[in-house]
C-alpha positions, 0 to 999 in steps of 0.5 A: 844423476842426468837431470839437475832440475825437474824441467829437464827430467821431463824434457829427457824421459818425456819428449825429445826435441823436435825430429828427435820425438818423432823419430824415437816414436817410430823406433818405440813401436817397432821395439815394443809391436812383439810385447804388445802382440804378446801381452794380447794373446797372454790376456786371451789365454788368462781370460779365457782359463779364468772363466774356468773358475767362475763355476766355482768361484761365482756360481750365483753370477757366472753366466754375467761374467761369462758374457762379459769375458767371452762376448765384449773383453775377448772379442775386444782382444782379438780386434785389437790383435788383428790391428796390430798389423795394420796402418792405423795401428802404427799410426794410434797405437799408444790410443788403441792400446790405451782403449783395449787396457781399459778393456782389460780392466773394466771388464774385470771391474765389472766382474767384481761389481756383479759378484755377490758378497756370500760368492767364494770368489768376491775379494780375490777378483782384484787380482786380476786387475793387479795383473792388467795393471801391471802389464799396463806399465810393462810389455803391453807398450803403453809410454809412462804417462799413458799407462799412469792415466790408465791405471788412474781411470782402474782405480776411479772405477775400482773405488766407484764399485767399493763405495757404491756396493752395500755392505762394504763398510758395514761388515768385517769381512767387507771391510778388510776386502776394501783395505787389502785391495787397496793396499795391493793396488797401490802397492803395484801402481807405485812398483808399476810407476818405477818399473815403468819409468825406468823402462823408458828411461832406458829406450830412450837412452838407448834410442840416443845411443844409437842414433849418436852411434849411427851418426858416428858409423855415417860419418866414418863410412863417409870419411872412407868413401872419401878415401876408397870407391864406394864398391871397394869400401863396402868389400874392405868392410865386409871382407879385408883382403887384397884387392887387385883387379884387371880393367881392360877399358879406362882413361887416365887424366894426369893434371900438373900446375905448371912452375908451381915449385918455383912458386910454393918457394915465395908463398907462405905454407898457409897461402899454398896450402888454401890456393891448391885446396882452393883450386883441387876443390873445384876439381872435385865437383867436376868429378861428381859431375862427370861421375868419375874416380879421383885417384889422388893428389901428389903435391901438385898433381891432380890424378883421375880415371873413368872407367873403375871400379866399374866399367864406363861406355864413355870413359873417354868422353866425360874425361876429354869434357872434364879436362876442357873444364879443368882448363876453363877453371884454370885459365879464368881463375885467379886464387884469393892471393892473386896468382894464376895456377896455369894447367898441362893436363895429359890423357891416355886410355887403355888397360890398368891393373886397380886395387888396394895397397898397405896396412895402415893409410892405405889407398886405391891405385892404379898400375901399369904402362897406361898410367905411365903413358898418361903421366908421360903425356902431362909431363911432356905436355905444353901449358894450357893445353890437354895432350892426348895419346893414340889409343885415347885420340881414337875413342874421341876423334869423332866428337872432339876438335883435335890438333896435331902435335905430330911425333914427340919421344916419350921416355921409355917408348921412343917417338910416338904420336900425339894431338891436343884437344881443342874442344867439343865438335859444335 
């Protein structure tokens, strides 16, 4: 069973904790708004079709229980109904629902007030009440409790009428009609409670189940954004195919702490691992700042582009500002073990070729002689200083100090020009 005492039954079936209520309020009426519009339009046609047989059935009183079928209890229907899509229906719909079954029930209570005893209808009008009652507990939409109260209130009235009609106690047939209506009233409040406790049971189990389920989609669709750019990942979870597109206009930033390898051989893992995660971490909010994409790490290198999965205007700008930021974190920080992590940052921009590769553990990456030259520009670059390449010294010249480094041989290209950002033009 769920619940080892009785406090925690109430806690589980009648109120959750805190938001929790709140939230599963909200979800119960959007679950429960089709059953109860239902159960208003079934009540309409059952009233409606009923009163059919009040000719036959209350000849003497008909025109009395017309009035109150078709002039108070329908009207009351249809009212109700059209609140159904309004705000204050949202906002009280356990209470509307509450006023219009009490409706439904007093009405037909009223019925059986007025229906003379010699009439061939008087004894048998408790059913429908039996039918109110049951619906009370069931599609109507009214919690456990709320149709419980209800049902209390039918059956007051319904005891008030037996007791106060003459006749009652003093014949046969008076008397049989009391002890049948009352068996079959209690016996449908008692399945009525069951069915009703069970079916909040289950809504609010299922409202936990998958409110915990979208926690744990959120936190896996996070965990994928984490690895994956958003655009990507929502295409790999919609449509799991290669994915390889060509970007004309991106900038690459290649970050390398400098003798780190001399260095990672005299630390304890532990201190090398949190002294990198340390510094990489700061990277990362720099790359939310700047709203760019953070390629990957290989040991100690820190790799980010501007400019994918979408198209960036100023791809080279936010990089040449993260990169001087980057040193300013590099320069001025000292990890918790007392070691400074010096940086040679190198950028280029240009045209690459992005998508995604592998089965398992896959990743977004980048391709093409872009990327190398980006790497080539760190690789060969001086520390504490960011290295930039023709195509990207073009695209910044204009807002950044610069410095020329002259004419260096970059591997695969042969001698090739390059500058040193220095900073921001004032």
């Amino acid at each position: 069973m769920w619940y080892s005492n009785i406090g925690q039954f109430e806690q589980a079936l009648f109120q959750f904790k805190g938001q929790n209520e709140a939230e599963f309020r909200e979800d119960y009426f959007d679950k429960s708004l089709k059953s109860s519009r239902f159960s208003m339009v079934m009540g309409a046609i059952l009233y409606s079709v009923f009163g059919l047989l009040d000719a036959w059935s209350a000849p003497g009183t008909k025109e009395e229980i017309w009035f109150i079928r078709y002039a108070i209890v329908l009207p009351v229907i249809l009212i109700t109904f059209a609140l159904t899509y309004t705000r204050l229906y949202r906002k009280s719909m356990q209470l509307i629902l509450q006023i219009f079954a009490l409706f439904l029930g007093l009405g037909i209570i009223a019925m059986i007030a007025i229906i003379r005893q010699d009439e061939t209808g008087h004894g048998t009008y408790y059913s429908g009440l039996m039918i109110v009652s049951m619906a009370t507990y069931t599609f109507l939409g009214l919690r456990l409790l709320n149709a419980f109260a209800i049902n209390v209130i039918f059956l007051a009235a319904f005891e008030t009428v037996a007791f106060t009609t003459p006749g009652t106690f003093s014949s046969h047939n008076g008397l049989m009609t009391f002890i049948n209506s009352n068996f079959f009233l209690s016996a449908i409040n008692l399945i009525g409670i069951a069915v009703g406790y069970f079916l909040e049971l289950y809504h609010r189990k299922d409202f936990m189940q998958r409110k915990m389920i979208e926690v744990e989609k959120n936190r896996t669709q996070e965990l994928l954004y984490n690895i994956l750019p958003a655009e990507i990942a929502e295409i790999l979870k919609t449509h799991p195919k290669v994915i390889a597109n060509y970007h004309d206009k991106v900038s690459i930033l290649f970050a390398d702490v400098v003798n780190f390898t001399p260095l990672s051989a005299s630390l304890d893992p532990k201190e090398l691992v949190e002294m990198l995660n340390g510094l990489f971490s700061q990277f990362d909010k720099l790359v939310e700042k700047y709203g760019v994409e953070k390629i990957k790490t290989i040991g100690d290198c820190y790799m980010v582009a501007a400019g994918i999965p979408s198209p960036k205007a100023d791809h080279a700008r936010v990089l040449a500002l993260m990169g001087l930021e980057m040193l300013e974190i590099s320069n001025h920080g000292t990890s918790k073990y007392g070691h400074k992590l010096p940086l040679r940052i190198g950028i280029n921009s240009g045209p690459v070729v992005a998508g995604v590769i592998g089965y398992k553990k896959f990743a977004y990456d980048l391709w093409g002689d872009t990327v190398n030259m980006a790497s080539r520009m760190e690789s060969q670059g001086s520390e504490g200083k960011i290295q930039i390449s023709e195509q990207f010294y073009h695209l910044i010249k204009d807002e950044f100090e610069v410095e020329a480094r002259g004419e260096i041989q970059i591997k695969g290209k042969g001698p090739m020009p390059v500058w040193y950002i220095i900073g921001q033009k004032a």
